[in-house]
C-alpha positions in Angstrom: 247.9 -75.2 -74.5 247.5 -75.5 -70.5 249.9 -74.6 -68.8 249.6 -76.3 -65.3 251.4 -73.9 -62.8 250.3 -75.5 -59.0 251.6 -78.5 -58.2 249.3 -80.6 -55.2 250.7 -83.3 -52.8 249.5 -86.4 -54.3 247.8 -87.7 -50.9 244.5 -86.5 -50.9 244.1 -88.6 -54.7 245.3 -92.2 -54.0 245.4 -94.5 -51.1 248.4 -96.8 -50.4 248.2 -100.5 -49.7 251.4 -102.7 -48.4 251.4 -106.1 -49.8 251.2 -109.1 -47.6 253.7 -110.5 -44.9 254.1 -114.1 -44.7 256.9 -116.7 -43.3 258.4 -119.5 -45.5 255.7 -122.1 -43.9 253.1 -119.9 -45.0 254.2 -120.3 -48.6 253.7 -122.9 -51.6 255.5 -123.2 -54.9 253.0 -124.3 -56.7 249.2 -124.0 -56.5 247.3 -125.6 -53.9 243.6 -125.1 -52.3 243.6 -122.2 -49.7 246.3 -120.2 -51.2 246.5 -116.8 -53.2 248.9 -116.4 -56.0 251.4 -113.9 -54.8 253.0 -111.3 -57.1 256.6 -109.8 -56.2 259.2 -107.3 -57.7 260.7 -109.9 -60.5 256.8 -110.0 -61.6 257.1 -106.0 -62.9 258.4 -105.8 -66.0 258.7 -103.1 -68.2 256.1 -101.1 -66.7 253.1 -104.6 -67.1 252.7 -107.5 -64.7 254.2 -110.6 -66.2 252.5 -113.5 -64.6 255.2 -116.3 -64.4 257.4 -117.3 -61.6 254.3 -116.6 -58.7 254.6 -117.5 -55.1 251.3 -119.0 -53.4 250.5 -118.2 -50.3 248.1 -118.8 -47.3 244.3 -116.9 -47.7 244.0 -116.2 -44.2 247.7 -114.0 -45.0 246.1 -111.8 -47.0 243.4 -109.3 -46.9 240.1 -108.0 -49.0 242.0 -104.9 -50.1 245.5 -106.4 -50.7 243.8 -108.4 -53.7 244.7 -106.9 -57.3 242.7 -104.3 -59.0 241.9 -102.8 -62.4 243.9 -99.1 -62.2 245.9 -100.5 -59.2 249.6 -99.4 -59.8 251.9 -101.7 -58.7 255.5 -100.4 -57.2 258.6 -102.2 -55.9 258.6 -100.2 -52.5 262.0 -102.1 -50.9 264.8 -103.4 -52.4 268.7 -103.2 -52.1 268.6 -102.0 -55.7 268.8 -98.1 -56.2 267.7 -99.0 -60.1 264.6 -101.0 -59.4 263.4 -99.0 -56.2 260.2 -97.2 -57.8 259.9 -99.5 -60.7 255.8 -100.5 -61.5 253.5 -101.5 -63.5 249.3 -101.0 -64.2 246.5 -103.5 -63.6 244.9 -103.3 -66.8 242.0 -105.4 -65.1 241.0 -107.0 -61.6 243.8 -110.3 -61.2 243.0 -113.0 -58.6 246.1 -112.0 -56.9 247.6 -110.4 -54.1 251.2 -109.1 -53.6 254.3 -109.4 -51.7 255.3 -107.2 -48.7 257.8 -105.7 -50.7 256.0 -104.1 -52.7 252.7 -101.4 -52.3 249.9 -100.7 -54.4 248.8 -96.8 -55.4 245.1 -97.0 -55.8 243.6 -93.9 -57.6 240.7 -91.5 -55.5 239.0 -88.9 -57.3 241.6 -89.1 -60.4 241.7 -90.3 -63.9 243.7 -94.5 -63.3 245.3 -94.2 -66.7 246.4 -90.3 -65.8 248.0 -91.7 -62.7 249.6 -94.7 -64.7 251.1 -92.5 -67.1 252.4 -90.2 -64.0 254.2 -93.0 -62.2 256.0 -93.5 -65.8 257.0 -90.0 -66.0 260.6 -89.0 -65.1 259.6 -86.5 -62.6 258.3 -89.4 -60.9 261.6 -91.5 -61.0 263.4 -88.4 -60.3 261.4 -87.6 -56.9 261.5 -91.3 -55.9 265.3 -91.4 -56.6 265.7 -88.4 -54.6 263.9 -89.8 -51.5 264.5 -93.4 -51.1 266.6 -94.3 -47.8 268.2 -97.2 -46.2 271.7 -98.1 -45.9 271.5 -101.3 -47.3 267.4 -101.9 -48.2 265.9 -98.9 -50.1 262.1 -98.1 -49.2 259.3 -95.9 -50.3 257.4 -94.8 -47.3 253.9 -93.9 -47.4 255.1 -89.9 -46.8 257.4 -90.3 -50.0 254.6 -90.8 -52.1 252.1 -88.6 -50.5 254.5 -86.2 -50.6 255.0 -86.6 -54.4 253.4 -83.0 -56.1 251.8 -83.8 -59.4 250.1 -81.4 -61.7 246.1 -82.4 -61.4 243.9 -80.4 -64.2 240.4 -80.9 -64.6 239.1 -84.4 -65.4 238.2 -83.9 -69.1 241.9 -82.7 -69.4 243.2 -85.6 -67.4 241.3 -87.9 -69.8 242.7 -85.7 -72.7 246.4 -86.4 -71.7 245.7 -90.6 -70.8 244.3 -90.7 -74.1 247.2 -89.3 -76.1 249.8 -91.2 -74.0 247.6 -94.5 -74.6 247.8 -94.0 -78.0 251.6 -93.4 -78.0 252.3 -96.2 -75.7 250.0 -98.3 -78.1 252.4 -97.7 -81.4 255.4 -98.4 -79.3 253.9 -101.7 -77.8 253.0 -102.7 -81.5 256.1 -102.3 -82.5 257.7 -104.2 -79.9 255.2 -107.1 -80.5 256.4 -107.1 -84.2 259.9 -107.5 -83.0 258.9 -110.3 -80.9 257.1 -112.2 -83.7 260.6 -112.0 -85.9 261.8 -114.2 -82.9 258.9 -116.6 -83.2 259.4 -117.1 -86.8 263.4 -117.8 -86.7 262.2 -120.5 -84.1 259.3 -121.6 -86.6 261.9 -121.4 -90.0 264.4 -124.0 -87.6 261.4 -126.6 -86.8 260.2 -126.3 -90.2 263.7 -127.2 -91.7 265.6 -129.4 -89.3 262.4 -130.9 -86.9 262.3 -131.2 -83.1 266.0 -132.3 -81.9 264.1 -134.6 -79.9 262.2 -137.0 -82.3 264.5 -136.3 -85.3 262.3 -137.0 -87.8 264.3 -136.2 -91.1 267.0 -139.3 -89.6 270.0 -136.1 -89.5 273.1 -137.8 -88.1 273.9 -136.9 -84.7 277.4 -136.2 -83.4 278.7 -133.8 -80.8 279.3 -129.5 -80.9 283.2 -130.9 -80.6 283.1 -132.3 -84.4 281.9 -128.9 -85.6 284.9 -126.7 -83.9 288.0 -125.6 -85.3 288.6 -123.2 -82.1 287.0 -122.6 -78.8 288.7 -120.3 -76.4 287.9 -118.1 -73.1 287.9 -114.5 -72.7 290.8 -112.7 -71.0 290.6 -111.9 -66.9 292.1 -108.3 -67.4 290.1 -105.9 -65.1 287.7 -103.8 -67.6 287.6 -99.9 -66.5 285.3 -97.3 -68.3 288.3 -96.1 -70.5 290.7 -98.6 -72.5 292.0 -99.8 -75.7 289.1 -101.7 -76.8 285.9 -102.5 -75.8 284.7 -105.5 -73.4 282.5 -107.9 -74.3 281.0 -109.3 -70.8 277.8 -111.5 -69.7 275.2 -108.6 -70.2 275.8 -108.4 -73.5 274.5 -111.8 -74.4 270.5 -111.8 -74.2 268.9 -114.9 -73.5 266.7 -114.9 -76.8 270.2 -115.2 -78.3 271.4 -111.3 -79.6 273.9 -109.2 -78.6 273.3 -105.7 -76.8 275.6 -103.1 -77.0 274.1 -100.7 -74.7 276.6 -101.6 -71.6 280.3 -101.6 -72.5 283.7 -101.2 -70.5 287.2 -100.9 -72.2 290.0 -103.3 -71.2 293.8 -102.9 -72.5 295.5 -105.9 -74.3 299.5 -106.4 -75.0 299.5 -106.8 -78.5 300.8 -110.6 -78.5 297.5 -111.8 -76.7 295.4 -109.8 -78.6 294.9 -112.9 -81.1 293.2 -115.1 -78.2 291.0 -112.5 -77.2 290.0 -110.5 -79.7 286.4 -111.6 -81.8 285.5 -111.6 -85.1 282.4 -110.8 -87.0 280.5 -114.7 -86.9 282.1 -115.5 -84.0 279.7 -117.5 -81.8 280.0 -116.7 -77.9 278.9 -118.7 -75.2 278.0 -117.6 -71.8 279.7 -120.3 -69.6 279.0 -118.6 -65.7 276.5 -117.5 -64.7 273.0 -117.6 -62.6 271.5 -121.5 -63.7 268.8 -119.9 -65.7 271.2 -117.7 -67.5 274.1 -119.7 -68.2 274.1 -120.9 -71.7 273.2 -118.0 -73.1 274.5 -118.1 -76.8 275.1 -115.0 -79.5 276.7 -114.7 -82.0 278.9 -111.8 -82.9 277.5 -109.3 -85.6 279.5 -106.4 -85.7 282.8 -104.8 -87.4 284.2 -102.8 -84.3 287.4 -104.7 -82.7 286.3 -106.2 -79.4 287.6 -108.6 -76.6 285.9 -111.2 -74.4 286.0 -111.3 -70.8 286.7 -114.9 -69.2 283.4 -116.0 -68.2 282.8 -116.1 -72.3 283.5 -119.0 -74.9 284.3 -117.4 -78.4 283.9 -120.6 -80.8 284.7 -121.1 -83.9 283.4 -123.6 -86.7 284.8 -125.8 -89.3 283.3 -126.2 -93.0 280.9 -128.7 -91.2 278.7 -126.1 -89.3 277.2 -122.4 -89.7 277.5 -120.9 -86.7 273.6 -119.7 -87.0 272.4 -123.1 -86.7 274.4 -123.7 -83.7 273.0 -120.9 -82.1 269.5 -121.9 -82.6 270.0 -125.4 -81.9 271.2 -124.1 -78.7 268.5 -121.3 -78.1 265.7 -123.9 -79.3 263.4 -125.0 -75.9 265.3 -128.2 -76.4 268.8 -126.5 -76.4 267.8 -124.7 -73.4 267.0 -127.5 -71.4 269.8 -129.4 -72.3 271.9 -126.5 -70.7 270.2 -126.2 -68.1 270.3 -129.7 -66.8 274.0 -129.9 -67.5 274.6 -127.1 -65.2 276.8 -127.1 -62.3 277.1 -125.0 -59.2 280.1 -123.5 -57.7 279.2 -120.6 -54.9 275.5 -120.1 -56.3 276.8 -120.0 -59.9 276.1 -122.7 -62.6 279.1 -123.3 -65.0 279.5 -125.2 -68.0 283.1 -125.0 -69.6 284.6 -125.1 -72.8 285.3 -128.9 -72.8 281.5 -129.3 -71.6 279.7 -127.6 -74.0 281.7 -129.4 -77.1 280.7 -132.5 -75.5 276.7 -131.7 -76.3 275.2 -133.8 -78.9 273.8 -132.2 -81.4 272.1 -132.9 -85.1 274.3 -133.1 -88.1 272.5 -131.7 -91.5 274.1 -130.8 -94.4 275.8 -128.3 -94.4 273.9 -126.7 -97.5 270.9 -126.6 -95.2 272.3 -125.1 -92.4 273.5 -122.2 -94.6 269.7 -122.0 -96.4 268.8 -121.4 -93.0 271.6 -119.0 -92.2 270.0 -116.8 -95.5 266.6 -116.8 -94.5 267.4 -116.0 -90.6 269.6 -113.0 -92.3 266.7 -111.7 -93.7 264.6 -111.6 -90.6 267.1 -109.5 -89.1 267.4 -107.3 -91.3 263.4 -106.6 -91.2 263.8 -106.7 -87.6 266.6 -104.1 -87.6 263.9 -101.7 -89.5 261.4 -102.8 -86.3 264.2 -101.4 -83.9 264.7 -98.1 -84.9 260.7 -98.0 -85.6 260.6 -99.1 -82.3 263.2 -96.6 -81.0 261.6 -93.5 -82.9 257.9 -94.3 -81.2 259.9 -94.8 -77.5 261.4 -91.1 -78.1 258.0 -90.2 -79.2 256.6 -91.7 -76.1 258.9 -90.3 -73.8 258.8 -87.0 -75.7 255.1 -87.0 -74.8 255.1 -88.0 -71.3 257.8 -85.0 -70.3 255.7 -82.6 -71.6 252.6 -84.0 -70.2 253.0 -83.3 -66.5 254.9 -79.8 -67.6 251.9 -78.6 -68.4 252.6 -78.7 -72.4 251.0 -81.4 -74.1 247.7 -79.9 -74.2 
């Protein structure tokens, strides 16, 4: 084992490039001759560069260095979010790209790029950054914050050493996460192969309305959640758009016992997200476990007659056609799309058998239970990960 005692200002190792400034008539949506694809904060996601939702703007805006490339590293640098301040991601090769004035690029000098990568992932980094970042109401990370940034810098053959074993690490996790992802593709596959594209309808299914397959649909309560209460509060975030529920983020509400009944959710329950941002609204889960919890009012809790299985509802409405049904049905009310109880029984929608639907029910129940074994595989090579990255820059990996 190393143990790396001296700790150097990161400045002499990297050089720091702001992204480009440019006004809204320098800008186009879409792409057009004489503009560069522009990448932004949204576009850093989970430490990679996710290439959707890009801005194009003018060349003549942007200069040779501010283009994209292979071991650049790059960091939201203002924002009035204390949680994403700090947050980037690596180039893993040169992209035809430049990026937004909010954010600044760390280009490696003189130091291993997938060392450095693996540094601006380590909590001593997020520690620093969160300990510097200033700004009343914009956060920013100044050129001195990061050059003042101490890193531990051993010899190049042990910087290698170290971005080797975290590649590796980071590799297992990443395959994991893929596999988890593919167990979402094949639900989506299993309900094309079974009941067809909503759109053409090729197996003739009769078509009626969500309102024919409900025996209840009700909203949450509007009780103020706290971190302490009776039972726990089932709110917006806990609805993923792929269609799951997340558990990670709860608050506690208290409920007089005689309105517990309309509040209170059951295990098959199926929850609809009615508020929220228009790309989000809509979201759709369905309830999957045993502990007693309550729904807050921007939620639908719906319940089906012997006509429907709530898992086929849930894909039909978490299919690409579903989605875009929702989304054009949206309305907005003070930058917030709604779509209310009576709104969202009003949808047409296929009616199979019912045998079929619960066929698919079985087979989508299987899937999550393989997909279950992929999360806490997934969860053991994240600890692993992060279990590995700590002790790199102590000094006690290698």
């Amino acid at each position: 084992m190393i143990i790396i005692k001296n700790l150097i200002p990161i400045s002499d190792y990297i050089e720091q490039i702001r992204g480009v400034t440019y006004g809204k008539s320098d800008v186009s949506e879409i792409p057009v001759d004489g503009y560069i694809p522009i990448l932004r904060s949204n576009n850093i996601k989970k430490a990679s560069i996710d290439l959707d939702d890009l801005v194009y703007v003018k060349a003549n805006k942007v200069n040779k260095k501010q283009f994209l490339l292979k071991g650049d590293i790059l960091i939201t640098a203002s924002t009035g979010s204390i949680k994403i301040i700090g947050k980037n991601a690596f180039c893993e090769e040169n992209i035809n790209a430049s990026f937004g004035a909010f954010c600044k690029v760390v280009r490696a000098k003189n130091v291993h790029s997938s060392y450095l990568k693996h540094l601006f992932q380590s909590p001593q980094y997020f520690s620093y950054i969160q300990n510097v970042v200033n700004g009343s109401n914009i956060n920013n990370i100044k050129n001195e914050h990061i050059n003042n940034f101490k890193i531990p810098l051993p010899s190049p053959e042990i910087q290698n050493k170290i971005a080797q074993i975290l590649d590796d690490a980071a590799a297992l996790r990443n395959k994991t996460e893929l596999l988890i992802k593919e167990y979402d593709v094949l639900a989506q596959s299993i309900f094309l192969d079974m009941f067809g594209d909503p759109v053409t309808n090729k197996f003739r299914f009769p078509k009626g309305t969500i309102r024919d397959l409900v025996k209840e649909a009700k909203y949450g309560t509007s009780e103020k959640a706290g971190d302490e209460g009776q039972y726990q509060y089932l709110r917006m975030n806990n609805l993923t758009y792929a269609g799951y529920m997340d558990y990670s983020s709860m608050k506690y509400v208290n409920i007089p016992d005689k309105d517990l009944h309309k509040y209170l959710v059951e295990k098959g329950d199926l929850l609809f997200n009615r508020t929220n941002s228009k790309d989000l609204v809509g979201k759709t889960s369905i309830f999957d476990s045993s502990e007693p919890m309550v729904i807050a009012g921007y939620l639908i809790r719906v319940r089906f007659n012997q006509k429907a299985n709530p898992f086929f509802v849930r894909a039909y409405l978490n299919s690409k056609y579903g989605k875009l049904v929702l989304r054009n049905m949206c309305k907005s009310i003070v930058g917030m799309a709604n779509i209310n109880a009576q709104e969202l029984q009003n949808i047409m929608i296929l009616h199979p058998p019912i045998e079929l639907q619960n066929q698919f029910a079985e087979k989508i129940a299987l899937i999550e239970k393989q997909k279950e074994l992929a999360k806490q595989e997934l969860k053991e090579s994240e600890d692993l990960f992060n279990c590995l990255l700590q002790k790199a820059f102590k000094g006690e990996l290698v």
